[in-house]
PDB file of N, CA, C and O in Angstrom:
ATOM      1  N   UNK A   1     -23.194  15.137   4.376  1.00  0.00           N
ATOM      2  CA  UNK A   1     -22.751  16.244   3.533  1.00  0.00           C
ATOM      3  C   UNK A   1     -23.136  15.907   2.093  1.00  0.00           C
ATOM      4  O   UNK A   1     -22.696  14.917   1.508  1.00  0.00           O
ATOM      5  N   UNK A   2     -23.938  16.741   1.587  1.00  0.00           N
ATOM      6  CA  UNK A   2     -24.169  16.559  -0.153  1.00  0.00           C
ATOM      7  C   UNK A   2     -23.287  16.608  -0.948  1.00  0.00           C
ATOM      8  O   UNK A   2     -22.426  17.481  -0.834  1.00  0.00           O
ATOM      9  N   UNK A   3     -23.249  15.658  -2.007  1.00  0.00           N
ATOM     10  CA  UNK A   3     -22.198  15.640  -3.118  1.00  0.00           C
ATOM     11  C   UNK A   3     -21.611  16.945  -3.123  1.00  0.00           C
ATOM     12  O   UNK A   3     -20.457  17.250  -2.821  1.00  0.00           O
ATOM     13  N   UNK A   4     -22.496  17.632  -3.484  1.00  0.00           N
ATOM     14  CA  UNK A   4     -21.549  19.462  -4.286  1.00  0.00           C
ATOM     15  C   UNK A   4     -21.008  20.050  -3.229  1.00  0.00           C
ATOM     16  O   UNK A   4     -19.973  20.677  -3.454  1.00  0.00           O
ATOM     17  N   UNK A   5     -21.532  20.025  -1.794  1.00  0.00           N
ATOM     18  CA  UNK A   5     -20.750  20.654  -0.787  1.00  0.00           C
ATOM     19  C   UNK A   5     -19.357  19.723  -0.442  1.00  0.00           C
ATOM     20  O   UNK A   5     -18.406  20.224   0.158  1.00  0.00           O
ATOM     21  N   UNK A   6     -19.364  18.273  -0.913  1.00  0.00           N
ATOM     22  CA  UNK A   6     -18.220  18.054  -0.343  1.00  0.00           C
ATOM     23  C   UNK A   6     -17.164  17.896  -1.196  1.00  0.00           C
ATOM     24  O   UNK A   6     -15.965  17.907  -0.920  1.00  0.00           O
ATOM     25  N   UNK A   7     -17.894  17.696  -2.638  1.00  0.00           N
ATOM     26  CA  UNK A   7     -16.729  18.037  -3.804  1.00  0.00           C
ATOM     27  C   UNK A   7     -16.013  19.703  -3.773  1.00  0.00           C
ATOM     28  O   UNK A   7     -14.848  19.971  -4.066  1.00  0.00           O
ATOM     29  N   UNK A   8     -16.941  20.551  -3.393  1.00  0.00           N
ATOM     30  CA  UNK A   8     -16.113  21.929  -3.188  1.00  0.00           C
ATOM     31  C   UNK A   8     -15.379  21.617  -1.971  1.00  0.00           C
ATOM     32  O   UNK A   8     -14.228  21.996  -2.185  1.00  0.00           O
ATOM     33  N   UNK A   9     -15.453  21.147  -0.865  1.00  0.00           N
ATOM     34  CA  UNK A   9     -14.988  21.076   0.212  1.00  0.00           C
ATOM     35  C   UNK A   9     -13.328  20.150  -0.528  1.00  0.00           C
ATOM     36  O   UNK A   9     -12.221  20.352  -0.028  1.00  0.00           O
ATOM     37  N   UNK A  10     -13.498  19.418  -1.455  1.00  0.00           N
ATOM     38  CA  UNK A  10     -12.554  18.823  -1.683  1.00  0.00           C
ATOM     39  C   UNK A  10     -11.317  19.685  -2.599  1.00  0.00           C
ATOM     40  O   UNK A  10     -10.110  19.823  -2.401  1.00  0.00           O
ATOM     41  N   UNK A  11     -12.119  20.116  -3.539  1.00  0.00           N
ATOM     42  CA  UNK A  11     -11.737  21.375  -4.339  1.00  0.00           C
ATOM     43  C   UNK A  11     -10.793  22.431  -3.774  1.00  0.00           C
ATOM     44  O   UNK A  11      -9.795  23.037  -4.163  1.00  0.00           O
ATOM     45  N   UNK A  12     -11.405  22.390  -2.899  1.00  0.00           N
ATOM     46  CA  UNK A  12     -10.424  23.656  -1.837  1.00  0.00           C
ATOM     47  C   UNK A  12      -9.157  23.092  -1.502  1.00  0.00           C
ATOM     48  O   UNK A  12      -8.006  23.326  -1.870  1.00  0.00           O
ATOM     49  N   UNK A  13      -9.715  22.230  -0.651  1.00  0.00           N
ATOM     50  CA  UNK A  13      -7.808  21.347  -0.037  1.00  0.00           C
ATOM     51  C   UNK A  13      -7.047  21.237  -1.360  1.00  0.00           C
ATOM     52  O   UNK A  13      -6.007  21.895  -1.363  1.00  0.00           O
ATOM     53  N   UNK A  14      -7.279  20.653  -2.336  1.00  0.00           N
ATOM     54  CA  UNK A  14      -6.752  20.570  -3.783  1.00  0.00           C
ATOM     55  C   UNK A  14      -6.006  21.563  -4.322  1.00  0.00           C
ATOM     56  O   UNK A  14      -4.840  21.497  -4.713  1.00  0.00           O
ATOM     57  N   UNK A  15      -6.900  22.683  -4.321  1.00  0.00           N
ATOM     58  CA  UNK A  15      -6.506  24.158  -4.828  1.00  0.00           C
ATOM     59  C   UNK A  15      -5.484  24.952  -4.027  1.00  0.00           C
ATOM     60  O   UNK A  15      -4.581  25.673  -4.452  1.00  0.00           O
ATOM     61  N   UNK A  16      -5.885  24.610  -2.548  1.00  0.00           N
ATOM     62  CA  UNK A  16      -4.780  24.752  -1.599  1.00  0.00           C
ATOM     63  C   UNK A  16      -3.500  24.839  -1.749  1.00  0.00           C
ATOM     64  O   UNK A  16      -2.771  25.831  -1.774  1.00  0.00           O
ATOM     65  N   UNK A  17      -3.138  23.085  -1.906  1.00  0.00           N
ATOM     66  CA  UNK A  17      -1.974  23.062  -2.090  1.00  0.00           C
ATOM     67  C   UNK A  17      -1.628  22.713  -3.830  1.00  0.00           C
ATOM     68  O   UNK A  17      -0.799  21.832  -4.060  1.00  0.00           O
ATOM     69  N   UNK A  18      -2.180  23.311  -4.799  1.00  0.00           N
ATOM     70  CA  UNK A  18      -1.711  23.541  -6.163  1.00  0.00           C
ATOM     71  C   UNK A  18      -0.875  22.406  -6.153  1.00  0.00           C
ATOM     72  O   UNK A  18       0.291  22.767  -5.992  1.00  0.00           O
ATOM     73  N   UNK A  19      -0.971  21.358  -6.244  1.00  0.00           N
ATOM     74  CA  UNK A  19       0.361  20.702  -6.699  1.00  0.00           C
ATOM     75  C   UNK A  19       0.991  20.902  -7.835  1.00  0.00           C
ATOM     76  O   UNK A  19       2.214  20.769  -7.780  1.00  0.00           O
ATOM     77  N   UNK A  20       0.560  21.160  -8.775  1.00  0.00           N
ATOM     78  CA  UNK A  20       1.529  20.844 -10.262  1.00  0.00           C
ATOM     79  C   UNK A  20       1.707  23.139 -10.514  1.00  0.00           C
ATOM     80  O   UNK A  20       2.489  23.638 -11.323  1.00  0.00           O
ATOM     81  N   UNK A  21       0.886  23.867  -9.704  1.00  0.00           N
ATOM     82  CA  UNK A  21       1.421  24.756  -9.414  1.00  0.00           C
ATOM     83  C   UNK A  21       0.521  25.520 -10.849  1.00  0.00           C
ATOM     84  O   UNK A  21       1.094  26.290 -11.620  1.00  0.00           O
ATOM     85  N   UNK A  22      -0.838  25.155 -10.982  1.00  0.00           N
ATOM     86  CA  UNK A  22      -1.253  25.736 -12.401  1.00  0.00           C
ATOM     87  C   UNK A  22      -2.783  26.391 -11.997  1.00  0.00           C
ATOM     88  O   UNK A  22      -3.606  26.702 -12.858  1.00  0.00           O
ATOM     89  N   UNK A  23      -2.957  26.508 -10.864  1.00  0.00           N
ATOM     90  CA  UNK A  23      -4.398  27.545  -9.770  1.00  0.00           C
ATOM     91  C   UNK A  23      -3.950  28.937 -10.576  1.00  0.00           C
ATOM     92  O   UNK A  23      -4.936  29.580 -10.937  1.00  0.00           O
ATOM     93  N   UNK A  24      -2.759  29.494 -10.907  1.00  0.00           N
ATOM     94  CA  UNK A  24      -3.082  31.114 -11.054  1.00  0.00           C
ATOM     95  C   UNK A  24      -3.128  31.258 -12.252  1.00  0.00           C
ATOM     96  O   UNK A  24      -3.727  32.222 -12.730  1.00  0.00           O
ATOM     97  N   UNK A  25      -2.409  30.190 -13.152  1.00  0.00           N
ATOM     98  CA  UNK A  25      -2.551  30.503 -14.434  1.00  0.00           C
ATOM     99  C   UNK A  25      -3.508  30.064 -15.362  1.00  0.00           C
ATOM    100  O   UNK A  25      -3.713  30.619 -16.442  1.00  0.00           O
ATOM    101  N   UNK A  26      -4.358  28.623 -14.761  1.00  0.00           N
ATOM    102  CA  UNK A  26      -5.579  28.234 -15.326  1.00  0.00           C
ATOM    103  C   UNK A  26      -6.889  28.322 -14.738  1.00  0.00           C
ATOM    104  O   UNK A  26      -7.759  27.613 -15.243  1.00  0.00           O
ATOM    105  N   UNK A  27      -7.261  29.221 -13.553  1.00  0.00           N
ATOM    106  CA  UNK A  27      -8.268  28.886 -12.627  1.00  0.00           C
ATOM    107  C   UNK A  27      -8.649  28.233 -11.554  1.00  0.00           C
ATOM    108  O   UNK A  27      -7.763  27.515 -11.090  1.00  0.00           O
ATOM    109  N   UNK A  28      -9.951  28.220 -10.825  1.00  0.00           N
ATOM    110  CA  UNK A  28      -9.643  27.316  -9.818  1.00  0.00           C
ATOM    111  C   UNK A  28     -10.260  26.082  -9.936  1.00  0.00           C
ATOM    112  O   UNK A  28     -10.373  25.318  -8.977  1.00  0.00           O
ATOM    113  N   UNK A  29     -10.971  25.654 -11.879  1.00  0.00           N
ATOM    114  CA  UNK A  29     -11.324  24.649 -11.875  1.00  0.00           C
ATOM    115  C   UNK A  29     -10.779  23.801 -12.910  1.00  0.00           C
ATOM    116  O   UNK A  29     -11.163  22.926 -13.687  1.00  0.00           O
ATOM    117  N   UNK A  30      -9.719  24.424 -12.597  1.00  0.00           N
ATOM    118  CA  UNK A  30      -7.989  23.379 -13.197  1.00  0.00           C
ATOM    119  C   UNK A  30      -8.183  21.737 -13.038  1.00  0.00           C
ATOM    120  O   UNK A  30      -8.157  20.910 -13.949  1.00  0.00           O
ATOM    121  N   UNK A  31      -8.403  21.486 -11.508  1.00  0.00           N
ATOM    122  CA  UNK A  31      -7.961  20.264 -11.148  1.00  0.00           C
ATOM    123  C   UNK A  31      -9.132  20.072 -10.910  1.00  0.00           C
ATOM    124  O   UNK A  31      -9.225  20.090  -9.683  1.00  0.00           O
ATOM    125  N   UNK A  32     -10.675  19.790 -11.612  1.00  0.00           N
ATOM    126  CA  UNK A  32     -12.108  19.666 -11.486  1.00  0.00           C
ATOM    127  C   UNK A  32     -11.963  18.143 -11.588  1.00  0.00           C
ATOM    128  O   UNK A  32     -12.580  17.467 -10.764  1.00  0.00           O
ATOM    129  N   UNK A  33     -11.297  17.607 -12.409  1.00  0.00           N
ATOM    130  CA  UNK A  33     -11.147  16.118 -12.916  1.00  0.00           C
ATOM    131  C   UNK A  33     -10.786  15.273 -11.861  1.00  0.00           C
ATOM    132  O   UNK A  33     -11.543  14.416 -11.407  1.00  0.00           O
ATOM    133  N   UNK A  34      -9.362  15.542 -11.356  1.00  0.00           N
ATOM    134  CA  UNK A  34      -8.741  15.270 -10.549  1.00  0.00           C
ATOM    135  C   UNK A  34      -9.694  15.457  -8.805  1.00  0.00           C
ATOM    136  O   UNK A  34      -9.588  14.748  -7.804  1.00  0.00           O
ATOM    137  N   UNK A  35     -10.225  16.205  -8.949  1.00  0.00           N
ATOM    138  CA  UNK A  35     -10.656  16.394  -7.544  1.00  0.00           C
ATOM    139  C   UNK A  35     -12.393  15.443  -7.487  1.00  0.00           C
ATOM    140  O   UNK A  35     -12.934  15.026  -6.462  1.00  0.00           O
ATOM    141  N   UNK A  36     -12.955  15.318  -9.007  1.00  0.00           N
ATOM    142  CA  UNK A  36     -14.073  14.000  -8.863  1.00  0.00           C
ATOM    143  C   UNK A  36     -13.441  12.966  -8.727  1.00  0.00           C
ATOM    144  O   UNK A  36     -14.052  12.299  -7.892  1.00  0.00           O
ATOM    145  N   UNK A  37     -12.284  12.267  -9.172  1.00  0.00           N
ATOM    146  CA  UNK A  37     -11.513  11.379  -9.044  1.00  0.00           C
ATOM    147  C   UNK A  37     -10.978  11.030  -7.509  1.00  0.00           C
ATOM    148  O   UNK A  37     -11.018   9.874  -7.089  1.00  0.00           O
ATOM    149  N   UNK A  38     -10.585  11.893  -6.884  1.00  0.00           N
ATOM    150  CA  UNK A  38     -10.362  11.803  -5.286  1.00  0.00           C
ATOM    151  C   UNK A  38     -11.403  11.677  -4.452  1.00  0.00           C
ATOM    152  O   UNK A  38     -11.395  11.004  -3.421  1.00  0.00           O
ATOM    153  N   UNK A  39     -12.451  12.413  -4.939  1.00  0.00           N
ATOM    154  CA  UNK A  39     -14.128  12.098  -4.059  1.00  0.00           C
ATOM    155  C   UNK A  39     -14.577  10.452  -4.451  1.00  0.00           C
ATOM    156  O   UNK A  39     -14.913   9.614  -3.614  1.00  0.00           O
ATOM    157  N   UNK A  40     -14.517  10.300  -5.476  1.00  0.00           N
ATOM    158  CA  UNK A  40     -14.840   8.620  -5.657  1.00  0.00           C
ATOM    159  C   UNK A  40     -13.917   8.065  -5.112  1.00  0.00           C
ATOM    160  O   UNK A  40     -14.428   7.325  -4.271  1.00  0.00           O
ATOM    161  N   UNK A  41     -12.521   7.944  -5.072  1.00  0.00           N
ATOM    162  CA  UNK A  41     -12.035   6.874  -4.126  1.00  0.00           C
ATOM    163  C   UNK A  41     -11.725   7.141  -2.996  1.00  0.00           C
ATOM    164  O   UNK A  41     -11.122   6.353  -2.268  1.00  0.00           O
ATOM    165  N   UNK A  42     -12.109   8.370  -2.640  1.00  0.00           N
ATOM    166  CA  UNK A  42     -12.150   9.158  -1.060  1.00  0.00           C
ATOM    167  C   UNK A  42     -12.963   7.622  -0.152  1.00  0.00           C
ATOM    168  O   UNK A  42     -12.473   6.976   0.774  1.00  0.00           O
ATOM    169  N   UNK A  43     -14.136   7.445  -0.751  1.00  0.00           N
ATOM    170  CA  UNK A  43     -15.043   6.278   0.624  1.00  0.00           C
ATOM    171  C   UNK A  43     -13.748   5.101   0.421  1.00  0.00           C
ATOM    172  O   UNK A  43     -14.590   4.207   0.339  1.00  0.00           O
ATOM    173  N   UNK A  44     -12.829   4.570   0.316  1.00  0.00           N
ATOM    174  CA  UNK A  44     -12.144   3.212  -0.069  1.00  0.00           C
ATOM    175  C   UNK A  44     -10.781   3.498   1.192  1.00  0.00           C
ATOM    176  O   UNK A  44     -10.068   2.699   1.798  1.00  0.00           O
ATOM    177  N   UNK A  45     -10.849   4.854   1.206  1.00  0.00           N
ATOM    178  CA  UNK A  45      -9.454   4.993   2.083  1.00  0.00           C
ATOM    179  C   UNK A  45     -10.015   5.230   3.739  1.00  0.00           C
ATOM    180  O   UNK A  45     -10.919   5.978   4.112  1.00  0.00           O
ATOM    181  N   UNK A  46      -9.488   4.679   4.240  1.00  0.00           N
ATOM    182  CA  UNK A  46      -9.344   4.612   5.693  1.00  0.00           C
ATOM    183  C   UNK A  46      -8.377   4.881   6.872  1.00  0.00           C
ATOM    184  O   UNK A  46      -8.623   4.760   8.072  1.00  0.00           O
ATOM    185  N   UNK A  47      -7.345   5.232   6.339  1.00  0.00           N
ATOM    186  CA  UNK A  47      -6.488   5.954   6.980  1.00  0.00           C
ATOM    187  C   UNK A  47      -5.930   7.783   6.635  1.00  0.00           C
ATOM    188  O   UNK A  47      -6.115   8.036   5.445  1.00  0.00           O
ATOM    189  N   UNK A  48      -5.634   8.379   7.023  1.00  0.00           N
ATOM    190  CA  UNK A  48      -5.128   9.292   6.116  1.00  0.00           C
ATOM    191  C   UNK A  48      -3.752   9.612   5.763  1.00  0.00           C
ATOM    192  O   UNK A  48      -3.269  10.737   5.642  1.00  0.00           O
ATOM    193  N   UNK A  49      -2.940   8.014   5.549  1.00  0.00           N
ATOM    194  CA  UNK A  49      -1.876   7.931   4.596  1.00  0.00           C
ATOM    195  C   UNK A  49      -2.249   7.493   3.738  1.00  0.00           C
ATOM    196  O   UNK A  49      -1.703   7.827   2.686  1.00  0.00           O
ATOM    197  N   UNK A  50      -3.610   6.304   3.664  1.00  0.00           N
ATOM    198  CA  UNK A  50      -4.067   5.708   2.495  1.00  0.00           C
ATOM    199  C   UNK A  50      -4.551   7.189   1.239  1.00  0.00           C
ATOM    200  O   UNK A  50      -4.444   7.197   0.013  1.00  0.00           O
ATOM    201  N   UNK A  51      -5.024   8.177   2.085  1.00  0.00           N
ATOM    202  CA  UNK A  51      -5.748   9.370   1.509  1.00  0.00           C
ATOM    203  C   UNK A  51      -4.676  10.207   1.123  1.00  0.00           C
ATOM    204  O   UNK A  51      -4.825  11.010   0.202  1.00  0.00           O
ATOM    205  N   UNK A  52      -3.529  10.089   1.786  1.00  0.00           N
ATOM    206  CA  UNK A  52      -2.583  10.870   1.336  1.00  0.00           C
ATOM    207  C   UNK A  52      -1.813  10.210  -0.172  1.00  0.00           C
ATOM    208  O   UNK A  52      -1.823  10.838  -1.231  1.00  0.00           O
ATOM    209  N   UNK A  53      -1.202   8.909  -0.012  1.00  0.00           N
ATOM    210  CA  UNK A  53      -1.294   8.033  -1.114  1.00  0.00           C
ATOM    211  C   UNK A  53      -1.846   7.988  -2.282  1.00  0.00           C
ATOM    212  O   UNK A  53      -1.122   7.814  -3.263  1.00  0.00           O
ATOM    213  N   UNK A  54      -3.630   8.174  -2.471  1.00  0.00           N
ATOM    214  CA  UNK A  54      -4.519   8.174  -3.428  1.00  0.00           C
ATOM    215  C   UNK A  54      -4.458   9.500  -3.713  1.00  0.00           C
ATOM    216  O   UNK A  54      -4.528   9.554  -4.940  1.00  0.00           O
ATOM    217  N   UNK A  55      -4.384  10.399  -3.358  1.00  0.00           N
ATOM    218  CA  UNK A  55      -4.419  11.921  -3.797  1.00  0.00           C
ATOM    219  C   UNK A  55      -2.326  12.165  -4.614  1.00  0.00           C
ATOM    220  O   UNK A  55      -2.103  12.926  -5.556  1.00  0.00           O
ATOM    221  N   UNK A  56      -1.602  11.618  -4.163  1.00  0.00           N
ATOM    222  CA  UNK A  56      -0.288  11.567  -5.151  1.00  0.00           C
ATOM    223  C   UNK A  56      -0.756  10.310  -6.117  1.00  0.00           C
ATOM    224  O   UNK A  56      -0.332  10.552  -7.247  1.00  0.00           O
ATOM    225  N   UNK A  57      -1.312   9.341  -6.097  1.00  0.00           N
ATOM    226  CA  UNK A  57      -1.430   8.823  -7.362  1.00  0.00           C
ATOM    227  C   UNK A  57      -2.412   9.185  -7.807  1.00  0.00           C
ATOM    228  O   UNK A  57      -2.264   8.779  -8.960  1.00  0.00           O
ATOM    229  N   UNK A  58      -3.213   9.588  -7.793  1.00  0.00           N
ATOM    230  CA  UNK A  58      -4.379  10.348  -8.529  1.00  0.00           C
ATOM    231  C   UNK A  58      -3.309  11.654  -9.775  1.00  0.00           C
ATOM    232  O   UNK A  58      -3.281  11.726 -11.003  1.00  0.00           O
ATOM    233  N   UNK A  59      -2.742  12.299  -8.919  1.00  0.00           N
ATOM    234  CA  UNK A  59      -1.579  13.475  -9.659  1.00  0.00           C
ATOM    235  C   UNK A  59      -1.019  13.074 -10.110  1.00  0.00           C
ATOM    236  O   UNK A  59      -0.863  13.827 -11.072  1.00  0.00           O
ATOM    237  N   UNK A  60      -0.212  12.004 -10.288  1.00  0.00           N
ATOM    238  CA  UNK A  60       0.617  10.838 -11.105  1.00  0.00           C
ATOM    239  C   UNK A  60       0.295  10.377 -12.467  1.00  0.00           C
ATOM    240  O   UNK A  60       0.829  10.440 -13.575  1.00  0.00           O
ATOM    241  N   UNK A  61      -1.250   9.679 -11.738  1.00  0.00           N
ATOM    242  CA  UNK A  61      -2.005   9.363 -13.516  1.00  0.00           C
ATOM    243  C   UNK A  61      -2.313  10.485 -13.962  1.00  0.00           C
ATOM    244  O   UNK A  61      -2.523  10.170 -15.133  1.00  0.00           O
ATOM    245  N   UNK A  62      -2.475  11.427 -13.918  1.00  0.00           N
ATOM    246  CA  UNK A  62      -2.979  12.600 -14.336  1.00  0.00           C
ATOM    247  C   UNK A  62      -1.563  13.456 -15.344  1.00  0.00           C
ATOM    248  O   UNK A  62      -1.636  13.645 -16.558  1.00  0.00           O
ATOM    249  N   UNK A  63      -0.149  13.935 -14.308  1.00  0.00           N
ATOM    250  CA  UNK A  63       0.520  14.895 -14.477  1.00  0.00           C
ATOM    251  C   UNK A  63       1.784  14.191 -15.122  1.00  0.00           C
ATOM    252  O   UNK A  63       2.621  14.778 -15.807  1.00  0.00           O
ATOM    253  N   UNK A  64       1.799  12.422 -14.699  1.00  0.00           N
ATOM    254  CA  UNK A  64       2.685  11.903 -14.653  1.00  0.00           C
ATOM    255  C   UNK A  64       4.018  12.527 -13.686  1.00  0.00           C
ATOM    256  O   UNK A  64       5.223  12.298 -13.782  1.00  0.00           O
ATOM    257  N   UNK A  65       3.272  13.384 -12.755  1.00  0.00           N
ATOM    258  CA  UNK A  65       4.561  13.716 -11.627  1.00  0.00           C
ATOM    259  C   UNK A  65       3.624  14.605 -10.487  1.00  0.00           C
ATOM    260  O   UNK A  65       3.100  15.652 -10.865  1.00  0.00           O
ATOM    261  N   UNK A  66       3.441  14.120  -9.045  1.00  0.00           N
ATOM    262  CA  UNK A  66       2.781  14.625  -8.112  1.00  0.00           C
ATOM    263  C   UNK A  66       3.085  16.048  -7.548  1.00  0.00           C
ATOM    264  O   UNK A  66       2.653  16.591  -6.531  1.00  0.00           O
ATOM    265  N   UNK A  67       4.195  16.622  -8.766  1.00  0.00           N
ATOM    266  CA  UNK A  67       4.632  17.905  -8.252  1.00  0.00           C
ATOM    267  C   UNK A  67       6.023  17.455  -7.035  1.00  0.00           C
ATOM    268  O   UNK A  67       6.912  16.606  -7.094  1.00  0.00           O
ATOM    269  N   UNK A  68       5.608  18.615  -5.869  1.00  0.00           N
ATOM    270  CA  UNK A  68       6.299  18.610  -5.043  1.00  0.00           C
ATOM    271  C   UNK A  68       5.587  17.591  -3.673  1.00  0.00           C
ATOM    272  O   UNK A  68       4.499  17.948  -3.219  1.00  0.00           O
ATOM    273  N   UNK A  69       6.086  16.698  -3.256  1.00  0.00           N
ATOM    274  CA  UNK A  69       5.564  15.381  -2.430  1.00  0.00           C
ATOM    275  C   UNK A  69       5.022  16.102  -0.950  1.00  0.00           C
ATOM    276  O   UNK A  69       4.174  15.703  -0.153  1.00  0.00           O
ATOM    277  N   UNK A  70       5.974  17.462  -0.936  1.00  0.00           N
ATOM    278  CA  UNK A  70       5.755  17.700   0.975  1.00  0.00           C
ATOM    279  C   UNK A  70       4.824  18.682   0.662  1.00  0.00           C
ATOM    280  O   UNK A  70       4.556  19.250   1.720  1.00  0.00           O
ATOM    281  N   UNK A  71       4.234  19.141  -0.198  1.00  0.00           N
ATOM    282  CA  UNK A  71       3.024  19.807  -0.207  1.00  0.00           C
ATOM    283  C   UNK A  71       1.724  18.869  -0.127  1.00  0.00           C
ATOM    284  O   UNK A  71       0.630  19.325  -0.459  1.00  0.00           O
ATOM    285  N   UNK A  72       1.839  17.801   0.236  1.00  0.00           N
ATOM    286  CA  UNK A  72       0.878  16.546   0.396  1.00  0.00           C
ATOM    287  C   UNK A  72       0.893  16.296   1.818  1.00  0.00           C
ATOM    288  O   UNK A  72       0.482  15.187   2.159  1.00  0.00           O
ATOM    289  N   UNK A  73       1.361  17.255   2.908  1.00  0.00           N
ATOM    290  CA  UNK A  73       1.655  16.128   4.107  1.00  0.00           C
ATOM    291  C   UNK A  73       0.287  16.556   5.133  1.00  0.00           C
ATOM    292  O   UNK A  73       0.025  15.759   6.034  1.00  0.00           O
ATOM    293  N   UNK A  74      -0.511  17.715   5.003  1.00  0.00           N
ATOM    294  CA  UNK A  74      -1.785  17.422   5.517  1.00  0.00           C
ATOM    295  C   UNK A  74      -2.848  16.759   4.488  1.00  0.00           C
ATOM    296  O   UNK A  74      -3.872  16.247   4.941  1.00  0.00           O
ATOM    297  N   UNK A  75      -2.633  16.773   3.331  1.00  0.00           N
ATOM    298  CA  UNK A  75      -4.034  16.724   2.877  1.00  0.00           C
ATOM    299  C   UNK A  75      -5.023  15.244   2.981  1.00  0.00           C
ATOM    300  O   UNK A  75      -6.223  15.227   2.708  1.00  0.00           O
ATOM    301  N   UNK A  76      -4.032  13.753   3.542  1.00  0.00           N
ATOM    302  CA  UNK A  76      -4.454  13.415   4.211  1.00  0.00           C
ATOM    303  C   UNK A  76      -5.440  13.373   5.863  1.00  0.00           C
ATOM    304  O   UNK A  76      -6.018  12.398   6.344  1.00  0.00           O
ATOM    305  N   UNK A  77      -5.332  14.955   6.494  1.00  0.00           N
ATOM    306  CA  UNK A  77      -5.456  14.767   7.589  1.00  0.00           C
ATOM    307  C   UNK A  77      -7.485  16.035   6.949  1.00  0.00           C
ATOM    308  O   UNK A  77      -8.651  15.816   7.276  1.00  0.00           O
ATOM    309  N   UNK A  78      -7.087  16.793   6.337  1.00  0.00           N
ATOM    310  CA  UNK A  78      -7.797  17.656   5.623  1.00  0.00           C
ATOM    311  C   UNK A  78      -8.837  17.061   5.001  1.00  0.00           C
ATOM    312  O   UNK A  78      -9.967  17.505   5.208  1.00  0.00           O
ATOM    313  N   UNK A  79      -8.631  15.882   4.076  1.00  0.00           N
ATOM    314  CA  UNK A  79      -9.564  15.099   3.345  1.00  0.00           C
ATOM    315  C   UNK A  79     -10.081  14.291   4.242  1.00  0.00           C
ATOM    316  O   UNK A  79     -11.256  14.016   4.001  1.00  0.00           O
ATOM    317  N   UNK A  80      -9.516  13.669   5.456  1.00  0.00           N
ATOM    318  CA  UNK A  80     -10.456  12.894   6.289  1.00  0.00           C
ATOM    319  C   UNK A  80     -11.152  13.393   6.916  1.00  0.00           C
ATOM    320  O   UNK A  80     -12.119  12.702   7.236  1.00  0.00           O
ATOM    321  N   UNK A  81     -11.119  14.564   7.362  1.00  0.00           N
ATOM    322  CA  UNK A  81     -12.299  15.795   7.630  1.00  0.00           C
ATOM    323  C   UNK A  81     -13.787  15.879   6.757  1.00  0.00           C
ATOM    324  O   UNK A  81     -14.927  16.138   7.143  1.00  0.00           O
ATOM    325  N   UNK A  82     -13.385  15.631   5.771  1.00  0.00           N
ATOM    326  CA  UNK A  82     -14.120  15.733   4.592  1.00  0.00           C
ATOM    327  C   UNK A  82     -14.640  14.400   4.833  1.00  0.00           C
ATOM    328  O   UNK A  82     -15.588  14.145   5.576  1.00  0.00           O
ATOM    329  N   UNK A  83     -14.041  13.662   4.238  1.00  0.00           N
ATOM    330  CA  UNK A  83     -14.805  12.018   4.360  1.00  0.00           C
ATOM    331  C   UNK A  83     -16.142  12.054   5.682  1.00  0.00           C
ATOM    332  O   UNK A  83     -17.357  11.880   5.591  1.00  0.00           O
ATOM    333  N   UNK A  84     -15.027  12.437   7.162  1.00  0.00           N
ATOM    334  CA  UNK A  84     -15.675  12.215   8.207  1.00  0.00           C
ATOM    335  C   UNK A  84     -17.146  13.082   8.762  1.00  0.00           C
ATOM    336  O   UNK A  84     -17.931  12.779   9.660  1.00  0.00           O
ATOM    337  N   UNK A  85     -17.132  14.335   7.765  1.00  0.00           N
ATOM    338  CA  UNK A  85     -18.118  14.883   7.832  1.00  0.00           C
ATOM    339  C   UNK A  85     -19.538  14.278   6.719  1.00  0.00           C
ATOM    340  O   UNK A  85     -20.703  14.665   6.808  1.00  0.00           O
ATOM    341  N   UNK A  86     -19.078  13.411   5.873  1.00  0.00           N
ATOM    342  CA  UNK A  86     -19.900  13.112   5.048  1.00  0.00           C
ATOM    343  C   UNK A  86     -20.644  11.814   5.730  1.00  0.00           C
ATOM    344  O   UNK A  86     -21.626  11.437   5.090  1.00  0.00           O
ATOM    345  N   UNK A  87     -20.428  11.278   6.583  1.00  0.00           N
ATOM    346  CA  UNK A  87     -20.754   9.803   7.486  1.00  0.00           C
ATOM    347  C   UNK A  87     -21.381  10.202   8.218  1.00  0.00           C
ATOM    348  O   UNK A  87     -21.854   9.472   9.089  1.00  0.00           O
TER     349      UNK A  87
END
């Protein structure tokens, strides 16, 4: 999978679940930062709690608060889709 198809592919799950809840009022390339940040340490994770993990601390350093935590409980399973299509 090419960079840009799988950074949008990442973009989406992201935008999905809005964590900090700011998709309607700033766009959908709000969390552009945040979602290159999850594609680079996307290859390091190997499970998808590790992926679930790195995507709330990714929102952490960022928001200093991951939002709401149970809006995170596929995007481990979502992003390894992603990973696994890129291999």
């Amino acid at each position: 999978m090419k960079y840009k198809k799988k950074y949008l592919a990442v973009r989406q799950v992201i935008n999905e679940i809005d964590p900090i809840g700011l998709i309607d009022l700033c766009g959908l390339e709000e969390y552009d930062m945040e979602v290159a940040d999850i594609l680079a340490k996307l290859k390091d994770c190997s499970t998808e709690d590790e992926i679930k993990n790195m995507v709330i601390g990714v929102f952490t350093r960022y928001f200093d608060d991951p939002g709401d935590i149970n809006l995170y409980s596929e995007v481990g399973f979502k992003l390894m889709n992603i990973k696994l299509l890129g291999t």
